[in-house]
N, C-alpha and C positions, 0 to 999 in steps of 0.2 A: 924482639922487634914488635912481637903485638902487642905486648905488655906497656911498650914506649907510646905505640900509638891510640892504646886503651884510654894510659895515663893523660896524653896532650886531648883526646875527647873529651874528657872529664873536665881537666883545665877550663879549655874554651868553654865548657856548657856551663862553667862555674861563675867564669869569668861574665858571660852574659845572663845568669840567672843577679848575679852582685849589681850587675850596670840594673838588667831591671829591677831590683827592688830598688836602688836608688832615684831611676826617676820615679817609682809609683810613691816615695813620700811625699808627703804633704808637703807647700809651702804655706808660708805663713805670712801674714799683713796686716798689720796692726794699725788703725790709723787714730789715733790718742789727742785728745783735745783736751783745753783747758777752762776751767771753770765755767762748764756747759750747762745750763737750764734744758733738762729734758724734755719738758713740753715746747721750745723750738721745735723739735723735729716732728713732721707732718707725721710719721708712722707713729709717734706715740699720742700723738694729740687722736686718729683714730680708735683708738681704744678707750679712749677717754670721754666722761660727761662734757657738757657743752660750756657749762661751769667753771669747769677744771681744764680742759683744750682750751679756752680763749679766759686765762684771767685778767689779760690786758685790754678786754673788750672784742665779743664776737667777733671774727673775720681776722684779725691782727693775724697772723700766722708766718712762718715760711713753708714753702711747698718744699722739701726733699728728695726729689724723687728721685736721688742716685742714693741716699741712705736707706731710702724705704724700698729701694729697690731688693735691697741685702734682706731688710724685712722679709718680706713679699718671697722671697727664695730660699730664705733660711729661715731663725729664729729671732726672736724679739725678747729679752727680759723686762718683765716689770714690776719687779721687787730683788735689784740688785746696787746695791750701796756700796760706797767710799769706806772702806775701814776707818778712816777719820775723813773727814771734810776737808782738809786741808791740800796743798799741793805735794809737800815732801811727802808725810807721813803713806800717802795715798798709793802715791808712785811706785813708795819702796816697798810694800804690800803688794803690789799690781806684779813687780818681776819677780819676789822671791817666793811669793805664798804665804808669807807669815803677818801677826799681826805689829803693828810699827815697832813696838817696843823689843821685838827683837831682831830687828833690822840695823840698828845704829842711827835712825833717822826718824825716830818720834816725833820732831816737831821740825817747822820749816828750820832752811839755812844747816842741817848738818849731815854728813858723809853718811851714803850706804857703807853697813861693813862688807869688805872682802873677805870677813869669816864665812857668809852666809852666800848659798848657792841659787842664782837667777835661775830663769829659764829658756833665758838666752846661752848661759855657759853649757845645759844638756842638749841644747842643739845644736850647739858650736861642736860640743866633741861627737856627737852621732852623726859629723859631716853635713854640715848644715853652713851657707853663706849666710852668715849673721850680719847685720846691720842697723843703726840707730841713727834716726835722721829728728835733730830737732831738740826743742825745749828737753834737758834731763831735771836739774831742780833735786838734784843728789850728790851735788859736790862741792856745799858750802853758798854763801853768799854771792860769790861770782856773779857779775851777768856778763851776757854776750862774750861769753870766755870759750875756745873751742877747743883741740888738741886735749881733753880730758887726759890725764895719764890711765886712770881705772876704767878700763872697758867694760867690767862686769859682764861679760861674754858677748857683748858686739863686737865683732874683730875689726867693722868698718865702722870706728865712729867716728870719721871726721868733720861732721855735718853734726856731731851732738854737741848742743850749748849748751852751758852752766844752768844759766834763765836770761828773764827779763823779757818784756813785752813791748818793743819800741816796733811800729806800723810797718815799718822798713829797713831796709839795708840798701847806703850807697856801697855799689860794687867798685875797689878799688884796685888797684896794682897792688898795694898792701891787705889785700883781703877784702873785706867787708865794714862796714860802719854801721853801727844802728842812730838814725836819726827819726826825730817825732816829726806830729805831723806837720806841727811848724815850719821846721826847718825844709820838708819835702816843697813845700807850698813856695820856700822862697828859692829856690832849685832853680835856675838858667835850664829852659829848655835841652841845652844840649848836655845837662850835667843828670836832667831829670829821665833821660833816658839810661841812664846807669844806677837808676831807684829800683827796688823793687818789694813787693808788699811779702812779707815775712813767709804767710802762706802758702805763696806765689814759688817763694826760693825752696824752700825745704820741699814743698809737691815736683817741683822741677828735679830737685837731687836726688827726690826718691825713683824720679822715674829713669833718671840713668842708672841709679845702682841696680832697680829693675831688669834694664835694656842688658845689662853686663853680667846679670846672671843666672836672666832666663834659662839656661840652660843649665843648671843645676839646683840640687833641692835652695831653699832660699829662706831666711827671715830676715823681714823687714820692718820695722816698728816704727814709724812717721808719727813724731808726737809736734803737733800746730801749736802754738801757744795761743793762738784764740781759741774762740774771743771772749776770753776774760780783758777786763779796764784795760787801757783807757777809753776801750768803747771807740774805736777807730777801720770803719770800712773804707778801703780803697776805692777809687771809681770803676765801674761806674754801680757800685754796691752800695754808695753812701746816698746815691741819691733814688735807690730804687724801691724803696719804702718810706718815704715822703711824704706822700697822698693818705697816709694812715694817718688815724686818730687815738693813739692807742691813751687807754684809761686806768687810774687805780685799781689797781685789785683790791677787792673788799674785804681783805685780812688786812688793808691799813688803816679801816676805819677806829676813830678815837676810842670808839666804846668797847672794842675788843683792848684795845691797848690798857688800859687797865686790869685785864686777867690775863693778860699774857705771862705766863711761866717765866721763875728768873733763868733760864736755861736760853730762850727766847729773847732775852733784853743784851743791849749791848754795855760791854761791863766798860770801865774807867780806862784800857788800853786798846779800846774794840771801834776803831772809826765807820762800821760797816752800818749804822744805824740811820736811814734814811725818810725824812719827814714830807719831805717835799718829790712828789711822782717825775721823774723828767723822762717823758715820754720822746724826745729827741735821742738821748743816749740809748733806747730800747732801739729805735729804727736802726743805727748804727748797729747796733749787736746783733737784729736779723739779717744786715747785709752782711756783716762776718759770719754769719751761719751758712747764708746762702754761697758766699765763695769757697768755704769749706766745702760744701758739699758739690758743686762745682769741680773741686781737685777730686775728692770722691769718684765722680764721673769719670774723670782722666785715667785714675788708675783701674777702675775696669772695663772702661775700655781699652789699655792697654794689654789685660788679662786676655781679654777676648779675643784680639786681634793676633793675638800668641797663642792660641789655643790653650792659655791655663787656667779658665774657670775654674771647668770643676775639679779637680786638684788642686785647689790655691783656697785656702781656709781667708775670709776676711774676714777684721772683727774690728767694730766703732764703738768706741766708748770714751770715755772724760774721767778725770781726778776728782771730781767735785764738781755740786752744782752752784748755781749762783740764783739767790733770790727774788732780785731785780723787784726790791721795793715789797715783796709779800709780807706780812706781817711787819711793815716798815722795816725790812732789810736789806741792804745790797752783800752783796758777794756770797760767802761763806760761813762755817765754821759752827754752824747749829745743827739739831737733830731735825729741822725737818724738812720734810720729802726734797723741796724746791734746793736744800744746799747740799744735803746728804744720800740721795736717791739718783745715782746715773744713768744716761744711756747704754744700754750693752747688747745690740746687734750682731750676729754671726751669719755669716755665708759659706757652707760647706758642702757645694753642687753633691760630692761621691757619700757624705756620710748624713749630712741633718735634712729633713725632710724642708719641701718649702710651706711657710706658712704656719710656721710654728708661734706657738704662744707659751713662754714660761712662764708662772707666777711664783713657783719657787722661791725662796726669799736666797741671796745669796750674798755673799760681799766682795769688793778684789782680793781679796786674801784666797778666794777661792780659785784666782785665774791662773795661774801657774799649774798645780793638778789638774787640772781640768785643760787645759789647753795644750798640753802635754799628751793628757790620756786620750784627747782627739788624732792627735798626733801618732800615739803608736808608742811613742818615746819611753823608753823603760830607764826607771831610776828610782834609787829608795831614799828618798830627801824625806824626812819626818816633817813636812809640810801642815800649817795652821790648819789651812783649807782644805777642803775634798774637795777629790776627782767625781764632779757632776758629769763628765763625758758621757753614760749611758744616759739619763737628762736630756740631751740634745741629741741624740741619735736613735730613741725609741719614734717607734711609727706613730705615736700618740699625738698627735697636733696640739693641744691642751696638757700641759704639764703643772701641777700642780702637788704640794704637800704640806703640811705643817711644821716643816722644818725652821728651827730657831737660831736663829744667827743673832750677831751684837757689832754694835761698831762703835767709836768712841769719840771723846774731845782728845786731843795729845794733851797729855800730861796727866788724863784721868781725871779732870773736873765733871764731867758725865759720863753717861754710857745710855745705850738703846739698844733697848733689843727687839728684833723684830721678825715675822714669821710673814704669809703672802696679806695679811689684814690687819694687822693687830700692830704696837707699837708702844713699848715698856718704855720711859726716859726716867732714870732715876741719877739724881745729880748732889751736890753737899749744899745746896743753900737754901733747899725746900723739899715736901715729901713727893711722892713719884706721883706721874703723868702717865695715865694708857689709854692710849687714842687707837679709834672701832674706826682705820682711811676707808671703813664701806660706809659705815653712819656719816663720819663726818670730817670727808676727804678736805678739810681747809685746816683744819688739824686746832679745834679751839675749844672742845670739849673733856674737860678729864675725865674716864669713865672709873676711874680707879677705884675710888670708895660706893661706886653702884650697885648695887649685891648682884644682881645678873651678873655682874664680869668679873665677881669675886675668883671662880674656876680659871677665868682664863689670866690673870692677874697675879695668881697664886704660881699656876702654871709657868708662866712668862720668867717671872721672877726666880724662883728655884734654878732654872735652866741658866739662866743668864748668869746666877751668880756663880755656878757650875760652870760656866765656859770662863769667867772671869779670873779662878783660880786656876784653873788648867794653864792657860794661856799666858797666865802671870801679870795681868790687867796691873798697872803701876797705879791708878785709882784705888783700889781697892787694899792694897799694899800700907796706904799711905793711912798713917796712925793719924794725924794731926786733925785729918779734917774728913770724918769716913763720911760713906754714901749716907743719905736719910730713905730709908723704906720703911718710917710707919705715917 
């Protein structure tokens, strides 16, 4: 009999030592943007010269202050890059850890493999409410396609879209529609109440799935398809930076345009090359910034009002950046800073100090290890990236090292390697570029052949070509047309 009631003591205290480790894991919130200019956001234009914070013209800005809130409380990176600049390739780095090419999905338009383990699948199986609200851009050409078959370890994707970037969705009895801005414009009052701005829809889904599983551990991954093109803020966003003046960046001046790197120029299938400033389409893209951050808001305050701050890891960040005209570019797809160089904010009240600054060079290849190793989560996936977790959780407010990373074109037409100052681009159609972003943060000086930077050049390059055969870089691979390094 004692032995019975020894045994059912143990039970119970078992039983509530399992319930508490389960609530004390972390949840997770990922809120993922698409082809985002990191100098929008007010917390990194603070760390920045006045130069480089306003190159659309002193004062242009948007104020953040529910991203920079995460800043301000957590950590801020500012040397963490796109494994490639692109959407897919980007993406499918950001969930597995690895570099694209061994993902299934090197370039836009094709399938993650279901060979290769996310890190939504290790927290699905350590009991974890997995969820994916929004733009995925991993499941072929599709747009506005929803019911995915391949979940890749979101058990709720019903809210994950193929892609496509259309301003709105009429809500129907058959679903949803995506309609431009056109068609919203000519909308009957009583139809234009059943519109709703894309942002709007997916921040709303995420916060029921929120509301529904508050009570257990949770991931949720809110990927916004803005605001990448067509450069479309909803009211009343579209008219709330108006009154600006915004101005060329002076990396579009002609005279640079002539030493511009062919890594830099837009090649024969590359529409992204922009002559003409249009300072209208920039105001549009701050008010999409601003209603992002906006839903931002929503979702911690809804943290807050549930008591799951400090428990609840947030993290903001984008696929890629967009140029908006710097060195006469729009969008993507180049090595520098402005297409290649993301936002990546963390808030982790229980484990990362507030007011952190990383300079650390990283890439998303690194986010799976590292977001995991926050996490607790144990698992031996031979992952591209390292677990930086100790990184974000030493008492160090200032994090800093010479650590060397690469990220690349798909398909291996360039490659860059880069550490928290420095920036190798070595490419097939001219000899290599290494840019001092402390000398000369507009990025239009080659120091490569300067005997002062012979060391670090020498350096850069060794290392880079060292991670490029580990990794199995398909650039480098490729006989026909090899990199030029002299």
């Amino acid at each position: 009999m004692k032995r019975q009631i020894t045994l059912m003591v143990l039970a119970v205290l078992y039983s509530f030592t399992i319930l508490g480790q389960g609530r004390k894991k972390p949840n997770l919130i990922i809120v993922h943007t698409d082809e985002h200019n990191f100098r929008t956001l007010s917390c990194y234009q603070k760390l920045l010269a006045e130069d480089q914070a306003f190159v659309w013209g002193k004062g242009n800005n948007v104020n953040t202050t529910n991203i920079d809130k995460l800043a301000e409380e957590g950590a801020i990176c500012t040397s963490y890059y796109a494994s490639s600049p692109v959407c897919t390739p980007s993406r499918a780095s950001l969930v597995t850890g690895l570099y694209p090419q061994a993902t299934g999905a090197p370039k836009n338009g094709l399938h993650l493999s279901e060979n290769v383990t996310t890190f939504a699948q290790v927290l699905e199986e350590q009991g974890y409410a997995t969820s994916y609200v929004g733009k995925w851009h991993l499941a072929g050409h599709d747009k506005y396609k929803f019911n995915i078959a391949y979940k890749a370890g979101f058990s709720d994707n019903r809210f994950m879209m193929t892609g496509g970037h259309t301003p709105y969705f009429l809500q129907t009895a058959n679903g949803v529609k995506p309609i431009g801005e056109r068609e919203f414009e000519k909308l009957a009052d009583t139809d234009r109440k059943n519109a709703v701005h894309v942002t709007d829809y997916f921040t709303d889904k995420t916060l029921e799935i929120l509301e529904r599983d508050k009570d257990k551990p949770f991931c949720v991954m809110l990927s916004i398809p803005d605001p990448h093109t067509p450069d479309v803020a909803p009211a009343p966003y579209d008219k709330m930076y108006e009154a600006m003046n915004p101005t060329a960046p002076k990396t579009m001046s002609p005279a640079l345009a002539a030493k511009r790197p062919a890594w830099g120029k837009a090649t024969s299938d590359d529409k992204n090359e922009g002559n003409k400033f249009d300072g209208e389409a920039l105001k549009q893209y701050f008010g999409m910034v601003k209603k992002i951050d906006d839903s931002v808001g929503k979702i911690l305050d809804f943290l807050e009002v549930n008591g799951l701050t400090d428990n609840t890891i947030v993290v903001f960040t984008s696929d890629h950046g967009d140029m908006f005209f710097e060195h006469n570019r729009r969008n993507k797809g180049v090595p520098y800073e402005s297409s290649a160089r993301i936002p990546f904010v963390i808030r982790y009240p229980d484990k990362i100090p507030s007011g952190k600054v990383i300079e650390t060079a990283y890439t998303n290849v690194d986010f799976a290890p590292t977001i995991l190793g926050l996490m607790g989560a144990k698992n031996e996936i031979p992952f591209h990236g390292i677990n930086a977790a100790a990184d974000f959780t030493s008492k160090d407010k200032k994090v800093v090292s010479d650590r060397i990373t690469y990220y690349a074109k798909s398909g291996g037409w360039w490659v860059a390697a880069v550490d928290h100052r420095y920036k190798l681009v070595i490419d097939k159609k001219e000899g290599p570029w290494l840019l001092d972003l402390e000398k000369d943060p507009d990025e239009v000086i080659n120091f490569y052949h300067d005997k002062n930077y012979a060391a670090t050049a020498d350096k850069m390059q060794k290392e880079l070509f060292v991670q490029l055969e580990k990794f199995k870089e398909p650039g480098l691979a490729s006989s026909s047309k090899p990199f030029i390094v002299k």
